[in-house]
KOLTIVO-353458 format. One record per residue: residue in three letters; z, x, y of N, C-alpha, C in turn; chain; residue number from 1. Coordinates in steps of 0.2 Angstrom, whole numbers. Each point is the difference from the previous one (the first is absolute). Layout:
<nodes>
Ala, Z, X, Y, Z, X, Y, Z, X, Y, A, NUM
...
</nodes>
This chain:
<nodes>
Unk, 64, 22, -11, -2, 7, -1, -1, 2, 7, A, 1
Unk, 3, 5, 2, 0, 3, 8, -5, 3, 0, A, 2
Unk, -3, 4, 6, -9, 2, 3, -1, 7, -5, A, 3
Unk, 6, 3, -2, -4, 6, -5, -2, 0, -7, A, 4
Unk, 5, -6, -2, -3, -3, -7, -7, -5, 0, A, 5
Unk, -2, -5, 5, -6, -2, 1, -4, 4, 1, A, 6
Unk, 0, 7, 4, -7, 4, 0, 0, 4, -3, A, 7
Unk, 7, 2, -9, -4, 2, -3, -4, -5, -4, A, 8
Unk, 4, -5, 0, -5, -6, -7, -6, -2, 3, A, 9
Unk, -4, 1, 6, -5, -2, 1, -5, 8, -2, A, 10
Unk, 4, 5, 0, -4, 7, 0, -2, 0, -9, A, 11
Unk, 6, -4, -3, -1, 3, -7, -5, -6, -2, A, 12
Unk, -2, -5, 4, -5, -5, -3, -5, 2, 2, A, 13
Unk, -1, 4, 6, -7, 3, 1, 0, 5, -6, A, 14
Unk, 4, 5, -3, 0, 5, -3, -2, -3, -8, A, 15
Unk, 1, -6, -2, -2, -4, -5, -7, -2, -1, A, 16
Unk, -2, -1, 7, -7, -3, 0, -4, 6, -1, A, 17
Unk, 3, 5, 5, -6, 7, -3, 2, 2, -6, A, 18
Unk, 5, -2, -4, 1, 5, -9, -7, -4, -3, A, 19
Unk, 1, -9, 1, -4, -3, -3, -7, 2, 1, A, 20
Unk, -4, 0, 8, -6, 4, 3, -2, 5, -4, A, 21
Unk, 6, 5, 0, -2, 9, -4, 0, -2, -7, A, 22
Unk, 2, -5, -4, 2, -3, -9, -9, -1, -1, A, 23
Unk, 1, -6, 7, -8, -4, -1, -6, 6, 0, A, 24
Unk, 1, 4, 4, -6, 8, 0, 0, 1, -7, A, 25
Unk, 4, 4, -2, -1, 4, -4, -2, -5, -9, A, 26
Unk, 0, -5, -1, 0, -6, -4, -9, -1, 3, A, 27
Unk, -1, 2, 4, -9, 0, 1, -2, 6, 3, A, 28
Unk, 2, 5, -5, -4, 6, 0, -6, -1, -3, A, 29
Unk, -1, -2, -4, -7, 0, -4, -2, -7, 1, A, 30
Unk, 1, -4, 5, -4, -4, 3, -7, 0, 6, A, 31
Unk, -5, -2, -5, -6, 2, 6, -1, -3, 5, A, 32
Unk, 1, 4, 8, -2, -3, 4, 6, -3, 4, A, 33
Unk, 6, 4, -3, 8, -4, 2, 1, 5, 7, A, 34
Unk, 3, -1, 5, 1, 1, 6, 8, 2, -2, A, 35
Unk, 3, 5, 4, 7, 2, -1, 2, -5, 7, A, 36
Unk, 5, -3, -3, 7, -2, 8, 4, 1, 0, A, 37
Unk, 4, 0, 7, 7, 2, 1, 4, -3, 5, A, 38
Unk, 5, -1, 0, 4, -4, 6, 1, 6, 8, A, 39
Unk, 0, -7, 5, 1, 4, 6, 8, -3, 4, A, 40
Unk, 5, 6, -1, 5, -3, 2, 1, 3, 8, A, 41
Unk, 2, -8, 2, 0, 1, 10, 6, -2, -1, A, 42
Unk, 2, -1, 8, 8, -2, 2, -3, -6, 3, A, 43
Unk, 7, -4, -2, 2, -6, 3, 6, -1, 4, A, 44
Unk, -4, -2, 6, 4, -1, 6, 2, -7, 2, A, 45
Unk, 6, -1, 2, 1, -7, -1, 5, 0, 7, A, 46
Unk, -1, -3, 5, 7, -2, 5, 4, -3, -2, A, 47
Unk, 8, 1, 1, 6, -6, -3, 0, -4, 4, A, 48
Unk, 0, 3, 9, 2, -4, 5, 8, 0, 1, A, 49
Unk, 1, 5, -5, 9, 0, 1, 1, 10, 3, A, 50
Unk, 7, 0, 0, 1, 8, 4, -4, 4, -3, A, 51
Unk, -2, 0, -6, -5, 5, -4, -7, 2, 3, A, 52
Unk, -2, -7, 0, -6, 2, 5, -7, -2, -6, A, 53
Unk, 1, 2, -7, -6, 1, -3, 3, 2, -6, A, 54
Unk, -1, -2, -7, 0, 4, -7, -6, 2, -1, A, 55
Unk, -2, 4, -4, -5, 6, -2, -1, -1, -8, A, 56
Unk, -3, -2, -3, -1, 0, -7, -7, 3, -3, A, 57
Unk, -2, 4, -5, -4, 2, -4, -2, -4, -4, A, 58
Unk, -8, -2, 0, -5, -7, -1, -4, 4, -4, A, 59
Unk, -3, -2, -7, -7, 3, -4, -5, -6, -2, A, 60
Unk, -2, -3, 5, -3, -7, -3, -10, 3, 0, A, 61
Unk, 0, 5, 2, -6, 1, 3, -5, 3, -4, A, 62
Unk, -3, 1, -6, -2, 3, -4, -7, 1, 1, A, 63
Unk, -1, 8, 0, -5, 5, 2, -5, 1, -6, A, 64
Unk, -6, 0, -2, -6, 1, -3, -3, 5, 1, A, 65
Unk, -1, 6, -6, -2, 6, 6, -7, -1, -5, A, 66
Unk, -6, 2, 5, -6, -1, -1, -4, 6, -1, A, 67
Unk, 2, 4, -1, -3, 8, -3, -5, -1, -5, A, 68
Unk, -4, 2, -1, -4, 2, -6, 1, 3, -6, A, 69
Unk, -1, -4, -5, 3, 3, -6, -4, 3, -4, A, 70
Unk, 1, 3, -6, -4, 2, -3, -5, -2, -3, A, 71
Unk, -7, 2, -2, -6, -3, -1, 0, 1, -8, A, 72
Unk, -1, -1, -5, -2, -1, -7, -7, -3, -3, A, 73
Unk, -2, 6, -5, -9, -1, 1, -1, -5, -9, A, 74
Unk, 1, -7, 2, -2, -3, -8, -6, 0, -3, A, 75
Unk, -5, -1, 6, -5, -2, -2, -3, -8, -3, A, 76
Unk, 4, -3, 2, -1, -8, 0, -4, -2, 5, A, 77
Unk, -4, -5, -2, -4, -2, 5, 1, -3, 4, A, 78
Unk, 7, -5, 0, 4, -3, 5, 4, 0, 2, A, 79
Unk, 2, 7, -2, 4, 4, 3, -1, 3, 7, A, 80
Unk, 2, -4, 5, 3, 4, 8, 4, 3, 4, A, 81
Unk, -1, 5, 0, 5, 2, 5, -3, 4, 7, A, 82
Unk, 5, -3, 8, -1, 2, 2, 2, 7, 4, A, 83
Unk, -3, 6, 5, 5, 4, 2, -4, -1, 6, A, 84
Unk, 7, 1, 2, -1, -1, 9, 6, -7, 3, A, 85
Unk, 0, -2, 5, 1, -7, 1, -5, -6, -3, A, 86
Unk, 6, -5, 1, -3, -8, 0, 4, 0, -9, A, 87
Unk, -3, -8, 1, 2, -4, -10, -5, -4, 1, A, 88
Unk, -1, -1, -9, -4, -6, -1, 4, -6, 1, A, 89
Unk, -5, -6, 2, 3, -6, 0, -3, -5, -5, A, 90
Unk, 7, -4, -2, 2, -6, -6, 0, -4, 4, A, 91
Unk, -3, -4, -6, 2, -7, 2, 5, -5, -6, A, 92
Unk, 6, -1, 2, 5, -2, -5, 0, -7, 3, A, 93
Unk, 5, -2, -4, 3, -8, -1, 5, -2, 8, A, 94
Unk, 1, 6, 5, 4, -1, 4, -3, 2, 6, A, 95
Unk, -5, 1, -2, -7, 4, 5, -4, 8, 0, A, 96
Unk, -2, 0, 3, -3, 7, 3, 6, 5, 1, A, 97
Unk, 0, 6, -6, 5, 5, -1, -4, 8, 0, A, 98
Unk, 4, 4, 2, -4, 7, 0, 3, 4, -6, A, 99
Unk, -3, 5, -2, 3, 4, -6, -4, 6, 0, A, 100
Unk, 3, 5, -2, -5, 8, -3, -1, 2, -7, A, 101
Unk, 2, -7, -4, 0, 1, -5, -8, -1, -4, A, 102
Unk, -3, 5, -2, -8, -2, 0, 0, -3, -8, A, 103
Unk, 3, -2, -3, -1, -4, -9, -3, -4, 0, A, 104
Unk, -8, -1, 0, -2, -8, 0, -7, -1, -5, A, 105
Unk, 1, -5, -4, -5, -1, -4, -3, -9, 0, A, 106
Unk, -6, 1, -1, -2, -8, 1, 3, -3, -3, A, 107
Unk, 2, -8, 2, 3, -4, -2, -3, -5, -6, A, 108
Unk, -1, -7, -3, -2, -3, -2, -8, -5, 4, A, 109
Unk, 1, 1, 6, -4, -1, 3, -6, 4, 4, A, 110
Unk, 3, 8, -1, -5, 5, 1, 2, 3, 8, A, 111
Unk, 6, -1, -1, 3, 3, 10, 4, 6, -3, A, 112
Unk, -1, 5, 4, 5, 4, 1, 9, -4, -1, A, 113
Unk, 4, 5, -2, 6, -5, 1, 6, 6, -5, A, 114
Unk, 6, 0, 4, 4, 4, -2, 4, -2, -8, A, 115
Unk, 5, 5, -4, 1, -2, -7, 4, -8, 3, A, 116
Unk, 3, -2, 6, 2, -6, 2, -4, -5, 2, A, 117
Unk, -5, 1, 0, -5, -8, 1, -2, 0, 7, A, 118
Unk, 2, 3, 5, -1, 2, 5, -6, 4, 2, A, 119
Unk, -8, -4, 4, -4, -1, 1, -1, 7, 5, A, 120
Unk, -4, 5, 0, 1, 5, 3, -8, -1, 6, A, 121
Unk, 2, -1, 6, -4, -1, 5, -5, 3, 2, A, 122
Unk, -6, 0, 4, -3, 5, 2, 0, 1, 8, A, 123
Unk, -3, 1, 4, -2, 3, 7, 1, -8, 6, A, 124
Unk, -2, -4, -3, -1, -8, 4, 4, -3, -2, A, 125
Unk, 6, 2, -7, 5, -5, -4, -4, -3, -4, A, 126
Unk, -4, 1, -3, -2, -5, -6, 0, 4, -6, A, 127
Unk, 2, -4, -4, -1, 4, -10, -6, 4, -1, A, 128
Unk, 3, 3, -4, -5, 5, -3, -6, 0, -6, A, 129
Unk, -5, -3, -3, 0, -2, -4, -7, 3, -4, A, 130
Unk, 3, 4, -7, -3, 5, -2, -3, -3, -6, A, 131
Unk, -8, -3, -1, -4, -3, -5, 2, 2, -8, A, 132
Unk, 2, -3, -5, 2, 2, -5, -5, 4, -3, A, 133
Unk, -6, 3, 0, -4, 3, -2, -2, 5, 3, A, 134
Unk, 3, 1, 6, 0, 7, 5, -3, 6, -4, A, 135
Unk, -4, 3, 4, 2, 9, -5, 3, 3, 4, A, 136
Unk, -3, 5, 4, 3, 5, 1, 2, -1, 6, A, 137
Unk, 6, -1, 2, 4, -2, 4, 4, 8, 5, A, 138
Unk, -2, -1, 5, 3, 6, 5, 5, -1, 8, A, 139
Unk, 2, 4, 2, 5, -4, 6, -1, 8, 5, A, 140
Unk, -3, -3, 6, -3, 8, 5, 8, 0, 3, A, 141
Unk, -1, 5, 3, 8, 2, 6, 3, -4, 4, A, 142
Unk, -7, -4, 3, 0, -6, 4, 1, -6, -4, A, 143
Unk, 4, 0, -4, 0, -7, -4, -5, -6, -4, A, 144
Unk, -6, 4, 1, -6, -4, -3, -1, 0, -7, A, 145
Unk, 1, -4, -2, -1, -2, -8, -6, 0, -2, A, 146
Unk, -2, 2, -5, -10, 2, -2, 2, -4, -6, A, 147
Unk, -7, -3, -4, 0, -2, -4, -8, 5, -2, A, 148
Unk, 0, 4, -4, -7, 3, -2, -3, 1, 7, A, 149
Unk, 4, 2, 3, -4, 2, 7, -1, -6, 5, A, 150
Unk, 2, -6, -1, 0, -5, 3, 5, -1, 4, A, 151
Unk, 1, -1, 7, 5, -2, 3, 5, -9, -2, A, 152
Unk, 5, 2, -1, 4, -7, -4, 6, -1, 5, A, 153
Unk, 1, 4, 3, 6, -4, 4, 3, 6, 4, A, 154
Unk, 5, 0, 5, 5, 5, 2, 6, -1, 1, A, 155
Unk, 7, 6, -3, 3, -1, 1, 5, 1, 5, A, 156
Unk, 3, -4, 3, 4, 1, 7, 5, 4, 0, A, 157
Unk, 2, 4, 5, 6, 2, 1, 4, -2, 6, A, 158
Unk, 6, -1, -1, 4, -4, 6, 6, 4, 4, A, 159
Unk, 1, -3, 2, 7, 3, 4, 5, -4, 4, A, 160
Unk, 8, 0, -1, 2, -7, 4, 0, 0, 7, A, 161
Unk, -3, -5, 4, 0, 1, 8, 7, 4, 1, A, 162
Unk, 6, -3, -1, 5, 2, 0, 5, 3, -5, A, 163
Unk, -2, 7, -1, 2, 4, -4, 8, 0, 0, A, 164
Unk, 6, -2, 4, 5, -1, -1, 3, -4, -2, A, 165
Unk, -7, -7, 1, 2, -7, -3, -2, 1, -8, A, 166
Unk, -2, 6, -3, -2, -1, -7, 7, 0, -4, A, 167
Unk, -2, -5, -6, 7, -3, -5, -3, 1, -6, A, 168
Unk, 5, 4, -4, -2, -2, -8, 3, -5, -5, A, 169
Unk, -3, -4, -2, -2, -7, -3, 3, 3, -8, A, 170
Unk, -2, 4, -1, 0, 2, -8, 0, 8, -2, A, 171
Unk, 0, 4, -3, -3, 5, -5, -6, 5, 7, A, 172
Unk, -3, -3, -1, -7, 1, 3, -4, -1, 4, A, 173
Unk, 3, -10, 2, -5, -2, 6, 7, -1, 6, A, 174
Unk, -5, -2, 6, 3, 1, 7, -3, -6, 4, A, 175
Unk, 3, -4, 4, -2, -3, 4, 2, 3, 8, A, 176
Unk, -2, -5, 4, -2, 1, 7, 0, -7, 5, A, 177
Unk, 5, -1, 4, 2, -9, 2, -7, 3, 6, A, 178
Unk, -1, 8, 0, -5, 0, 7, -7, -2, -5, A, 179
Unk, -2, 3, -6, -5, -1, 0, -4, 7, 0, A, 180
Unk, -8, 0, -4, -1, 5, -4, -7, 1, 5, A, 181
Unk, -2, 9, 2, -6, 0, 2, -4, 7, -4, A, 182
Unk, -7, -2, 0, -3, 6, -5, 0, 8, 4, A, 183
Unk, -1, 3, -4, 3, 9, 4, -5, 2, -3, A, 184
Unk, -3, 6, 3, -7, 5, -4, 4, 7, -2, A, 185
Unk, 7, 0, 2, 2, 6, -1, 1, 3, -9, A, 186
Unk, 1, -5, -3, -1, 4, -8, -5, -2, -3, A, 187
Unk, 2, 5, -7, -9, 0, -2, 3, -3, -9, A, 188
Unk, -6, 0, -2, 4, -6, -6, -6, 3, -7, A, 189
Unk, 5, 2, -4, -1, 5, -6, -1, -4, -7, A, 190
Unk, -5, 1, -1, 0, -4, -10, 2, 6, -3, A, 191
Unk, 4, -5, -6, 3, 4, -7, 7, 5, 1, A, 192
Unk, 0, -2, 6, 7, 2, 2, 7, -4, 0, A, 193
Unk, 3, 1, 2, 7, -3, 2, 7, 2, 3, A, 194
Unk, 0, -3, 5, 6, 2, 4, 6, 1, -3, A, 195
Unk, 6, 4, -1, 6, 1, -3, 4, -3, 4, A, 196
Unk, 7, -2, -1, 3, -1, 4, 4, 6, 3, A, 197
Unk, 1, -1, 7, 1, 6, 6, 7, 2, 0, A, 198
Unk, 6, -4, -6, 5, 4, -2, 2, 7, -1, A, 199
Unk, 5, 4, 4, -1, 8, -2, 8, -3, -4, A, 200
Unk, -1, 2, -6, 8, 0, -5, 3, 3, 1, A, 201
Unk, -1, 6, 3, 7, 5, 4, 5, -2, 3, A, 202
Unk, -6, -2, 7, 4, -2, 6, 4, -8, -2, A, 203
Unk, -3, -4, -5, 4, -8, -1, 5, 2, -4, A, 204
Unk, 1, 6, -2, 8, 0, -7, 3, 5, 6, A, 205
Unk, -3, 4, 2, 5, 2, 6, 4, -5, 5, A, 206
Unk, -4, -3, 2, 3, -7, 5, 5, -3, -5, A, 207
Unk, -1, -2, -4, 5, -5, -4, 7, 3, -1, A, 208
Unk, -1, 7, -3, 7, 3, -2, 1, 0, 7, A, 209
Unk, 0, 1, 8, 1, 0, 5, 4, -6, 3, A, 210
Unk, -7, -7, -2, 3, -6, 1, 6, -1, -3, A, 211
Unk, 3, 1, -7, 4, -3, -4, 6, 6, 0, A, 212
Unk, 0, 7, 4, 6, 2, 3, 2, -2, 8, A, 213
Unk, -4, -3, 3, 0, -3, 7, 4, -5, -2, A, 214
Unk, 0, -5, -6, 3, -7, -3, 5, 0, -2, A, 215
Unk, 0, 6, -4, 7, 1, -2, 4, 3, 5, A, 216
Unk, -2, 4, 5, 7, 1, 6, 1, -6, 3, A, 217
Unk, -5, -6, 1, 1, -5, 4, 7, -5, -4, A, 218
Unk, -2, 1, -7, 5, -4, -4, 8, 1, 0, A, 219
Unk, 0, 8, -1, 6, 2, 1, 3, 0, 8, A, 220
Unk, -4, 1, 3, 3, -3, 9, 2, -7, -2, A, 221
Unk, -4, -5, -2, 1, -7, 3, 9, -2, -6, A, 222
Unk, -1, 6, -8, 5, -2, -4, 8, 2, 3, A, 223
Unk, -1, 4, 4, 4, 6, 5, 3, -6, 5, A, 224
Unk, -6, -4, 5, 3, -2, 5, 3, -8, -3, A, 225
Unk, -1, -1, -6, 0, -9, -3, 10, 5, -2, A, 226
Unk, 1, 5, -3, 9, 1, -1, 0, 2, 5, A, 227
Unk, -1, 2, 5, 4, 2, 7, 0, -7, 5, A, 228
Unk, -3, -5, -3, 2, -7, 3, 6, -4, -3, A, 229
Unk, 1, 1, -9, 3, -4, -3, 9, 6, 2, A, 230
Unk, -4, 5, 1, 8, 4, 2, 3, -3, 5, A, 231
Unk, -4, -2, 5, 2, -2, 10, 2, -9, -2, A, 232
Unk, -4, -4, -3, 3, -6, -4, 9, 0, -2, A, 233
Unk, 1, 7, -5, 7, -1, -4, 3, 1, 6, A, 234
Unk, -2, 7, 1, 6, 1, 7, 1, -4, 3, A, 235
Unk, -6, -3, 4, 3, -5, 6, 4, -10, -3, A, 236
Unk, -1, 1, -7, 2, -6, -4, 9, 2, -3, A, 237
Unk, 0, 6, 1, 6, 1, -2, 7, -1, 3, A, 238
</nodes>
C-alpha cells in the first residue's frame, strides 16, 4: 500500500474510535454521573531517513474526558449525592482506590456506605463510611458532614487527580489516576440529589452523522485508490 492509502487507513481507524466514543455517549445518556468522551486526533511524524525526509500520518489514540457539570436532579433519597462544582467521590474497589460522580449509594450488609456495585464509598482520611443500622435522622452539610440526629458520623471527601491529564476511565463511571488522588474544597456536596450525565444529545448525533460521512469519503478514496493500483498492475502485466 503506498503513503496515500496508509494515511487514509490510519485516519479512518481514528474515525472508528470516535463513531464507537460518540455510540458509547449517547448509550449513557441516562447514566448517573457518566462523563462524555471524545478522541483527540494529532499528526504523526515519523523520519524515513530516505529522500523524503519524514511521512506524516493522522493518529486518535488519545481520548479526551470532558468534565463539565451536569445536570442536578432532586430524588430526595437519603443517599443520594450529588455533587456541583469540582472534585468526585472516592471508591474503594477490588483494583484499588477509584474516583467517580456518580453519587448511588446505600449501606451495604455490613452497614458501609457502598455503591449498587459493592464498591465501598470513602470519606475525608479514606476510610468507610459506616451508618448504624438504627440511625434516625440522618443529614449531609455542604461540607460533606454526615449528621446522624444531629450527631456528627463522619465526612465525606472530595478528591481531585494530582494529574488531571493522567485521569483514565476504567468503566461506565469510575476513573483512575497512575498520579494519584488529593482532597479539593472546591465543590459542595448536595443530599437527595443526583448528578445526570453531562451528555448534550444534539451535539453526539450531530458528530456521528459527521463522523460516519468523514468514513464514508475515506472508504470510497481508499476503494478508488485499491482499482487504480489493480489498473497500474494489468497495464504494467500486460
Amino acid at each position: 500500500m503506498d503513503n496515500s492509502g496508509t494515511t487514509t487507513l490510519t485516519r479512518q481507524t481514528g474515525l472508528l474510535r470516535e463513531m464507537q466514543s460518540v455510540a458509547n455517549n449517547i448509550a449513557n445518556l441516562s447514566t448517573t454521573g457518566y462523563r462524555a468522551e471524545g478522541v483527540i486526533f494529532s499528526e504523526y511524524v515519523k523520519a524515513t531517513g530516505g529522500p523524503y525526509g519524514s511521512v506524516s500520518m493522522a493518529t486518535a489514540n488519545v481520548r479526551n474526558t470532558d468534565l463539565s457539570q451536569g445536570p442536578l436532579t432532586q430524588t430526595g433519597g437519603t443517599f443520594d449525592f450529588a455533587i456541583e462544582g469540582d472534585g468526585f467521590f472516592l471508591v474503594e474497589t477490588q483494583q484499588g482506590e477509584r474516583l467517580t460522580r456518580a453519587g448511588v449509594f446505600t449501606p451495604n450488609e455490613a452497614g458501609e456506605l457502598a455503591t449498587p456495585d459493592g464498591h465501598r464509598l470513602l470519606d475525608s482520611g479514606g476510610g468507610p463510611i459506616f451508618v448504624p443500622p438504627d440511625a434516625g435522622d440522618l443529614s449531609l452539610a455542604s461540607d460533606g458532614t454526615l449528621s446522624v440526629d444531629g450527631r456528627a458520623l463522619s465526612r465525606l471527601g472530595l478528591f481531585v487527580p494530582v494529574d488531571p491529564v493522567g485521569l483514565t476511565r476504567e468503566s461506565g463511571t469510575l476513573f483512575a489516576s497512575a498520579a494519584g488522588f488529593e482532597p479539593t474544597e472546591d465543590g459542595t456536596i448536595l443530599q437527595g440529589f443526583l448528578e445526570q450525565s453531562n451528555v448534550d444529545a444534539v451535539s453526539q448525533v450531530a458528530r456521528m452523522i459527521e463522523v460516519q460521512h468523514a468514513y464514508e469519503l475515506g472508504q470510497s478514496f481508499l476503494e478508488r485508490e485499491d482499482e487504480r493500483l489493480r489498473g497500474l498492475i494489468r497495464t504494467l502485466g500486460s
